[in-house]
C-alpha positions in Angstrom: 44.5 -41.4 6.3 45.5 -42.7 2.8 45.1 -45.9 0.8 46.7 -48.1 -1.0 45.8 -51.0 -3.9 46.3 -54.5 -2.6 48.4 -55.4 -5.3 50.9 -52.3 -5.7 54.4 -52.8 -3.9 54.9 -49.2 -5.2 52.4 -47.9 -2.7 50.9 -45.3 -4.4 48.4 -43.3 -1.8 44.6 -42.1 -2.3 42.7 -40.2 -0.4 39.1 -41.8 1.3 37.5 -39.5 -0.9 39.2 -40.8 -4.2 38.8 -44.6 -3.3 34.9 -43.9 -2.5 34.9 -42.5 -6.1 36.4 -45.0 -7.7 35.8 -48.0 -5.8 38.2 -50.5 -7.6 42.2 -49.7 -7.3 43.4 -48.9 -11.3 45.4 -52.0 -11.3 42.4 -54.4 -10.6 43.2 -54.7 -6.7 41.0 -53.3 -3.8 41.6 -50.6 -1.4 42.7 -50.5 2.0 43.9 -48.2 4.4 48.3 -47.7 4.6 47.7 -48.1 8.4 44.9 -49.2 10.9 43.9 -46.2 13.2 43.6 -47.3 17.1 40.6 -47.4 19.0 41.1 -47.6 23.3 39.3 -48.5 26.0 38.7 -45.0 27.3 36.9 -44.4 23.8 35.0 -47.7 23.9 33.9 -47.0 27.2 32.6 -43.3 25.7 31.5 -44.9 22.6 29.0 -47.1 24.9 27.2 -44.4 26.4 26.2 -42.8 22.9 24.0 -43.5 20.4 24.4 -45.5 16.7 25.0 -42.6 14.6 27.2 -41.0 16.6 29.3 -44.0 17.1 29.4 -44.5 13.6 30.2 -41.0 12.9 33.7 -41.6 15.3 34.6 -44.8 14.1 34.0 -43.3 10.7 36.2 -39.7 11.3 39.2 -42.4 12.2 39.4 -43.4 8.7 37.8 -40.6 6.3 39.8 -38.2 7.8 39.1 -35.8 4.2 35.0 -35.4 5.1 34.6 -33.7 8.6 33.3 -35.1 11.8 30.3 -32.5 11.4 29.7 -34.0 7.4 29.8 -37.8 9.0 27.7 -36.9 11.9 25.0 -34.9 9.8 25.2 -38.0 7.0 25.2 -41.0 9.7 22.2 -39.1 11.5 20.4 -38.9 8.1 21.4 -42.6 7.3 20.0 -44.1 10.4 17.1 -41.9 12.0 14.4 -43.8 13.2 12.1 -43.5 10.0 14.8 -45.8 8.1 15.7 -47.9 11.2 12.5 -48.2 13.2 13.4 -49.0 16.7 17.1 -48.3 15.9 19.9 -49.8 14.0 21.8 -52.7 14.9 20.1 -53.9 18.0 21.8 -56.8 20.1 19.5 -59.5 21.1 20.1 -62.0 23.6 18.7 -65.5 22.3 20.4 -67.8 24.7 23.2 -68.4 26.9 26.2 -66.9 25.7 24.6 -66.6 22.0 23.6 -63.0 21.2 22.2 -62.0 17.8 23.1 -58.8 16.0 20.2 -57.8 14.1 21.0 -56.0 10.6 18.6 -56.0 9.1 15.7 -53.3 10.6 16.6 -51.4 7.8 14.3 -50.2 4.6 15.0 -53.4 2.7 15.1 -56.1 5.3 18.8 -57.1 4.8 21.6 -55.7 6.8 23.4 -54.3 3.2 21.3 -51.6 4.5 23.9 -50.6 7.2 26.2 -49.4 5.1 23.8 -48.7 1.6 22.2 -46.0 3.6 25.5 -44.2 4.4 27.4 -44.6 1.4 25.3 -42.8 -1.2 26.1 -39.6 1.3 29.6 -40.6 1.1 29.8 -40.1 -2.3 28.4 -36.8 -3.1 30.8 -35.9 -1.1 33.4 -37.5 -2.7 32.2 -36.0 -5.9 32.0 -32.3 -4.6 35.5 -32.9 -2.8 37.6 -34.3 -5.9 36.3 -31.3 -8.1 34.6 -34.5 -10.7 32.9 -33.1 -13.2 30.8 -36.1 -14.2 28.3 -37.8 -12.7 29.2 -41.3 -11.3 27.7 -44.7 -12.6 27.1 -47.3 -10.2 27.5 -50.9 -11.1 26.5 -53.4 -8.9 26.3 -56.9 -8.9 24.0 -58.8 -6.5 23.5 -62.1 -5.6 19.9 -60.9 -3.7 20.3 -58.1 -0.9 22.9 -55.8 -2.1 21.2 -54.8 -5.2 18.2 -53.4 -3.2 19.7 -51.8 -0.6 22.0 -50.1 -3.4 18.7 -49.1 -5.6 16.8 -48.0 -2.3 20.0 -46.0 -0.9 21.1 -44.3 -4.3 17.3 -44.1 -5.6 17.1 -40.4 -6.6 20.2 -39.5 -5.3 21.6 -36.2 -7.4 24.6 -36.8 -10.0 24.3 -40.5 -9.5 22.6 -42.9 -11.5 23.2 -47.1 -10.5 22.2 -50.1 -12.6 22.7 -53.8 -10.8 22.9 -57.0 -12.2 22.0 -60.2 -10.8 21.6 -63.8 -11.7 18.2 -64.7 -13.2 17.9 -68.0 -11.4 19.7 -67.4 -7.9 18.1 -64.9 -5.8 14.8 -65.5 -4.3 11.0 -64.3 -5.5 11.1 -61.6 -2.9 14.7 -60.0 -3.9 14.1 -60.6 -7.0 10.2 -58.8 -6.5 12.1 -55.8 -4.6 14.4 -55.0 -7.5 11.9 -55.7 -10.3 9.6 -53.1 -8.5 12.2 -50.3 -7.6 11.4 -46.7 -7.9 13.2 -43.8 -9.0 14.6 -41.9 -12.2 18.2 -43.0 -12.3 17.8 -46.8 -11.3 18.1 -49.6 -13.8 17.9 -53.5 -13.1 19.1 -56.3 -15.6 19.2 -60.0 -14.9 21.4 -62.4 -16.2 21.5 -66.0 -17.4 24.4 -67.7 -15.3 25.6 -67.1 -11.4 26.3 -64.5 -8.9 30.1 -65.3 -9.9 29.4 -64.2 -13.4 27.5 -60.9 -12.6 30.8 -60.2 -10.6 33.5 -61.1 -13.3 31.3 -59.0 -15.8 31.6 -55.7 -13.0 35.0 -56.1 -12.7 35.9 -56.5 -16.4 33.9 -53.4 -17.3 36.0 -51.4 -14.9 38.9 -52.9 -16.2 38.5 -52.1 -19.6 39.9 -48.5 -20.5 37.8 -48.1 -24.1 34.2 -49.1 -21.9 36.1 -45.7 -19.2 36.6 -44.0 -22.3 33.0 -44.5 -23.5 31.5 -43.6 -20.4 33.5 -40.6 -20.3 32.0 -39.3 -23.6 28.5 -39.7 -22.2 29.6 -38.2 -18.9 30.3 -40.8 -16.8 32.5 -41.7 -14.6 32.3 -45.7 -12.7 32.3 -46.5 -9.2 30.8 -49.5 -7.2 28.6 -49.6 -4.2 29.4 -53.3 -3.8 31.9 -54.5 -0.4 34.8 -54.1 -2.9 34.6 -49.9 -2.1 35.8 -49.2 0.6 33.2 -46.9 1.3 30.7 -49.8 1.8 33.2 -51.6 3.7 34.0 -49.0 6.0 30.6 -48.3 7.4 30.3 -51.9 8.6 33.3 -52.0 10.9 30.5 -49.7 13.2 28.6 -52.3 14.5 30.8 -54.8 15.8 32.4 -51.9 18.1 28.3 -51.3 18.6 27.9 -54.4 19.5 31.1 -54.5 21.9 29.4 -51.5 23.3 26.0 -52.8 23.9 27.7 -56.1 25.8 29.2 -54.0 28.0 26.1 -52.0 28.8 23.9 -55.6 29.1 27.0 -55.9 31.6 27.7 -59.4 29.6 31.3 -58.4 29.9 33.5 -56.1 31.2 35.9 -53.8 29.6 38.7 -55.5 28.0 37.4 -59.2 27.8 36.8 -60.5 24.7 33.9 -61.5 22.8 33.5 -63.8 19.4 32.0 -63.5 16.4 30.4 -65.7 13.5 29.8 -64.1 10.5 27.5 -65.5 7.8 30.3 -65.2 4.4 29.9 -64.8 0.9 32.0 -62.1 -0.7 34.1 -62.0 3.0 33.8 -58.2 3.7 30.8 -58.2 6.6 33.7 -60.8 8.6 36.5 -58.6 7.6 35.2 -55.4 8.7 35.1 -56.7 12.2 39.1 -58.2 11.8 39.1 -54.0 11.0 38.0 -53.6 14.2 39.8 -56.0 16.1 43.0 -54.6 14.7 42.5 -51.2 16.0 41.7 -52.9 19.4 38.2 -54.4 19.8 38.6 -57.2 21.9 37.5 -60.2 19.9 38.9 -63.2 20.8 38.2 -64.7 17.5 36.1 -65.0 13.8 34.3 -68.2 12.9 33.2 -67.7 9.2 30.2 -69.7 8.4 29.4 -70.5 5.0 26.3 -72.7 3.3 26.9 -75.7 0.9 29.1 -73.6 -1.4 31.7 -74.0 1.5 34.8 -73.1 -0.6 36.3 -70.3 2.3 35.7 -73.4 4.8 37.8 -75.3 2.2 40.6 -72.6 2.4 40.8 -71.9 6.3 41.3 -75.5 6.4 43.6 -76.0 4.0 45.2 -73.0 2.3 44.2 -73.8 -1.2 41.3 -71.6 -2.7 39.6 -73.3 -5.5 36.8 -72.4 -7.3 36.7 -75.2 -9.8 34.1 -76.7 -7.5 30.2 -77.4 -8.2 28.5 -74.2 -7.6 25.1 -74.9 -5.5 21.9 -72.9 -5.4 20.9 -73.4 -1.7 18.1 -71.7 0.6 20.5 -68.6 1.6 21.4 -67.2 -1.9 23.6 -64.3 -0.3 26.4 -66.6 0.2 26.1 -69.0 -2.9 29.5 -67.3 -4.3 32.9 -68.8 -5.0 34.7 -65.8 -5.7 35.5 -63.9 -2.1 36.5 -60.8 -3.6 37.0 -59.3 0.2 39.3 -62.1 1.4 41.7 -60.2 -0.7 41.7 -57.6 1.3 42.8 -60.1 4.0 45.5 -62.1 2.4 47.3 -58.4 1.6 47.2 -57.9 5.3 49.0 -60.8 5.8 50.8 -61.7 2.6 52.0 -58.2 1.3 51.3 -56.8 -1.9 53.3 -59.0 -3.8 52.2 -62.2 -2.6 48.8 -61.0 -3.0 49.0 -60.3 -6.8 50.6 -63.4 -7.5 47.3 -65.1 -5.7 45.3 -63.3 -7.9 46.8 -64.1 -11.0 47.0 -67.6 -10.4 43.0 -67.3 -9.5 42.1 -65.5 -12.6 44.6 -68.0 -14.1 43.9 -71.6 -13.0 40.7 -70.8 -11.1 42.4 -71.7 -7.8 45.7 -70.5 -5.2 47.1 -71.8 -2.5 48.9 -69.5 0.4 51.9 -69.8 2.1 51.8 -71.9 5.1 53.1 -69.4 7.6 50.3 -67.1 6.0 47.3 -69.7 7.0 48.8 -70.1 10.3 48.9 -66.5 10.5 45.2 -66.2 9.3 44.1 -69.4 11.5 44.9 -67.0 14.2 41.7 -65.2 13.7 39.6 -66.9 12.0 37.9 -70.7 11.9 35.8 -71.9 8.8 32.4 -74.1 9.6 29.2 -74.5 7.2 26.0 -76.0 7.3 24.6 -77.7 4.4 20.8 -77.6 3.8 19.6 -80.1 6.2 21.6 -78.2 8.9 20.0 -75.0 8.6 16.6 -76.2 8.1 17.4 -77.8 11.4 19.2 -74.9 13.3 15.7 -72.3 12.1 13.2 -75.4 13.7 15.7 -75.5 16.8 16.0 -72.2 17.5 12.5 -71.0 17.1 11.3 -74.2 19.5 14.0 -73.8 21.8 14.5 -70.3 22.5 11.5 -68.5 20.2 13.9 -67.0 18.1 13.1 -67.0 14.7 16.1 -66.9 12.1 16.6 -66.1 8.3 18.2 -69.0 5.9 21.7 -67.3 6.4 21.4 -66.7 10.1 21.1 -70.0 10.9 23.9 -71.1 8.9 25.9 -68.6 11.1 24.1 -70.0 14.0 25.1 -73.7 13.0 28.6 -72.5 12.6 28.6 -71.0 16.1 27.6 -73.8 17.6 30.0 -76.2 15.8 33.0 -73.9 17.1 31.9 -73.2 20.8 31.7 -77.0 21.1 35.3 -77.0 20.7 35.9 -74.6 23.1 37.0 -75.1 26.7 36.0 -71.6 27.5 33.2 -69.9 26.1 32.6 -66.3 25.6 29.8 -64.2 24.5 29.4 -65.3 21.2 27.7 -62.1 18.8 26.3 -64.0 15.6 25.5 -61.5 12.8 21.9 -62.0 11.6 22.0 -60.5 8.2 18.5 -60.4 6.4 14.9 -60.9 8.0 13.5 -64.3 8.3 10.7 -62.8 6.2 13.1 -62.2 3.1 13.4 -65.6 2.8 10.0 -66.5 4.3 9.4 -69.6 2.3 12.0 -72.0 3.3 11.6 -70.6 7.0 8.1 -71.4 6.5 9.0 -75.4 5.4 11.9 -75.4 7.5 9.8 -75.1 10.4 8.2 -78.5 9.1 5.5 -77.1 7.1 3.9 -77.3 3.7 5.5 -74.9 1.4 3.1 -72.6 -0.2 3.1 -72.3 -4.5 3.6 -68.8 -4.1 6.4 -67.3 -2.4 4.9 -64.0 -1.5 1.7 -66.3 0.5 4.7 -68.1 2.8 5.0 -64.3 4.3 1.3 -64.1 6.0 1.8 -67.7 6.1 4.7 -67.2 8.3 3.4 -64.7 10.2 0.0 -66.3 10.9 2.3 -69.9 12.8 5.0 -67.9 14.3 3.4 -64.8 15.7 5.5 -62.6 13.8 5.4 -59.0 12.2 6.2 -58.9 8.5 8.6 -56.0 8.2 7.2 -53.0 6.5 9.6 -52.7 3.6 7.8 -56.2 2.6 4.6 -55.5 3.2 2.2 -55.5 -0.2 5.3 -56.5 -2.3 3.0 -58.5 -5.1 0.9 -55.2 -5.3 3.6 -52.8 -6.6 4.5 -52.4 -10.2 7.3 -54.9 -11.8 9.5 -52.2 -13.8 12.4 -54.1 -14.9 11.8 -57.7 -17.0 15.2 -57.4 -19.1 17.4 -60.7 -19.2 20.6 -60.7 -21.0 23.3 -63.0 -21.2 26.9 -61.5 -19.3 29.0 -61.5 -22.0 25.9 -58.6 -22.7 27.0 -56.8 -20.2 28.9 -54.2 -21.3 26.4 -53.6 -24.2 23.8 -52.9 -21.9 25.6 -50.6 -19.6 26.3 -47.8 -23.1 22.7 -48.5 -24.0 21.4 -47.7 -20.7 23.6 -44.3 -20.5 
């Protein structure tokens, strides 16, 4: 299996271990695989009677097909034993009728980045060792809350690796912003900055754009890669646990073996939603792909129209992960579609102008698959009180957005289908505007809405959030993103 940049006609191949190294294609585009490998029934129907690291390890060996089933077995068995995942990873839970909620988040920082962060530091010592690179590798990561830790916690330590992330100073909440301050390990570094998850993103992809910051780097032994959905080796990972969760319907006997199933995916930077189209390509049934957004609704906008613009107001809202308007994974999408040609020409125009708009025989082909709803604040504050009254189930900020967004489609529908709804961070992450949303008084403090959450719903804090005001804050540093750069040579 090779790939290919999104934006090169020419074609020119990698191998999985070169695009897990790099991360970003040379000519600004993303990676993605010159063909989609096929998964049948026969192997779904094996796949179910196995466990997660083992499935992941499969679905994994279709596409890095340069690392060995016995590497990705030994790595996946590492990345998800019980001590990281305690009662197992990606668990399917049925909350009502034909809803069913994919928890992601059991892993060690509460947010289901962890799913593929625990994996993908493995994958790249390998892909060190296996393209003879003889300098260490530099992580960049920008974060608008749950990425960044999940990187720091799966990369913390990690030999020949150092990774330094970069979030906005005003748009993640007290407890991600709490769990990166307070990160350990020897090659970690955490630096906010004054303006939006947008701008932490541009200022990533210009440093690995500019040849005299890879030239730099170079002379202090460096080489840059990305542990952000943009590699494909955090992408890959994910397309696991939709064919998991396929898997686990069939063994709740919720369907049979070839009927279809739908998904709603909570969207920000669009690669959690199109992992799963990866999946349906090679032949999970899913019927379709409802991608639900918050206020900053611009991917609603472009489903529904075929114009992306992100000359828009940006909004800070209650489920931070998704307050983007740059969907660097939809990309990935429109090349599927579109062609490499097409899909540069977007691009330009967005750095451009700031906005595209698509053919329309491409959104028709795109509306195929997938619907946009959102929900704005009032709705999710809504869909947590409703859910935990109705059915006991208590949901994060960006959960119930996806929840909202589920239930806005399936009321359109004349038949419905087990719907799986991912459930991407602990209600605990967010734990103060759960705590309000469920009509009470919000605390002063953030960190008090946790036992203040627990105490009214009956609920465990997770242990990777347990005593987070006790630990020791090691990174204060704001800069402002133009600083960047700067900050990056002095840290190396």
């Amino acid at each position: 299996m090779m790939y290919q940049s999104t934006r090169d006609a020419s074609h020119k191949k990698y191998s999985a271990a070169e695009v897990i190294k790099m991360g970003l294609a040379p000519d600004g585009g993303l990676f993605i695989p010159e063909s989609i490998p096929a998964l049948t029934a026969e192997e779904i129907a094996a796949l179910s009677t196995d466990a997660y690291p083992v499935r992941a390890a499969k679905i994994l060996g279709k596409f890095l097909t340069d690392y060995t089933y016995e590497e990705l077995l030994s790595d996946c068995e590492a990345a998800y034993a019980e001590s990281s995942f305690p009662g197992g990873a990606a668990p399917l839970v049925h909350v009502h009728d034909h809803v069913y909620s994919l928890e992601l988040w059991h892993g060690p920082t509460a947010a289901f980045k962890d799913m593929a962060l625990q994996i993908m530091p493995r994958l790249l010592s390998r892909a060190i060792v296996k393209t003879g690179e003889t300098r260490d590798a530099l992580i960049l990561v920008a974060t608008s809350g749950d990425t960044g830790k999940a990187a720091l916690e799966g990369y913390k330590d990690i030999d020949r690796i150092g990774i330094m992330v970069f979030y906005p100073v005003d748009g993640v909440s007290r407890v991600q912003k709490l769990q990166m301050a307070t990160q350990t390990g020897n090659n970690v570094n955490v630096c906010a900055i004054r303006g939006n998850f947008d701008d932490a993103q541009t200022g990533v992809k210009k440093i690995f754009g500019d040849a005299e910051m890879a030239r730099s780097l170079a002379e202090k032994g460096y080489v840059l890669s990305s542990a952000n959905s943009i590699n494909w080796g955090r992408l890959a990972p994910q397309i696991v646990y939709y064919v998991s969760a396929y898997c686990d319907l069939l063994n709740k006997g919720a369907l049979k073996m070839g009927e279809t199933m739908d998904v709603c995916v909570p969207t920000g930077n669009f690669g959690n939603i199109f992992a799963g189209y990866i999946a349906k390509l090679m032949g999970l049934p899913v019927r379709h792909f409802v991608c639900a957004s918050n206020k900053n609704n611009i991917l609603t906008d472009f489903l529904r129209t075929g114009t992306y613009d992100r000359n828009r107001d940006f909004h800070l809202t209650m489920s931070p992960s998704m307050d983007i308007l740059i969907s660097s994974n939809l990309e990935r999408l429109l090349c599927l579609t579109a062609g490499e040609e097409r899909t540069a020409a977007y691009m330009e125009s967005l750095k451009k102008d700031g906005a595209y708009t698509v053919d329309a025989e491409v959104l028709a082909a795109i509306n195929e698959n997938f619907s946009g709803y959102f929900a704005d604040e009032a709705a999710t504050a809504e869909t947590i009180k409703a859910y935990f009254e109705q059915y006991g189930y208590l949901a994060d900020t960006h959960t119930a957005v996806a929840l909202s967004a589920a239930e806005q489609y399936m009321a359109t529908l004349d038949e419905v289908r087990p719907m799986v709804v991912d459930s991407t961070a602990s209600p605990y992450k967010f734990a103060a505007d759960v705590y309000e949303s469920l009509g009470k008084n919000q605390p002063a403090d953030p960190l008090a809405a946790l036992d203040e959450l627990a105490a009214s719903t009956g609920t465990e804090i997770p242990y990777p959030l347990r005593g987070l005001g006790d630990r020791e804050v090691r990174f204060t540093k704001v800069i402002d993103a133009e600083d960047m750069p700067a900050a990056v040579l002095e840290w190396c």
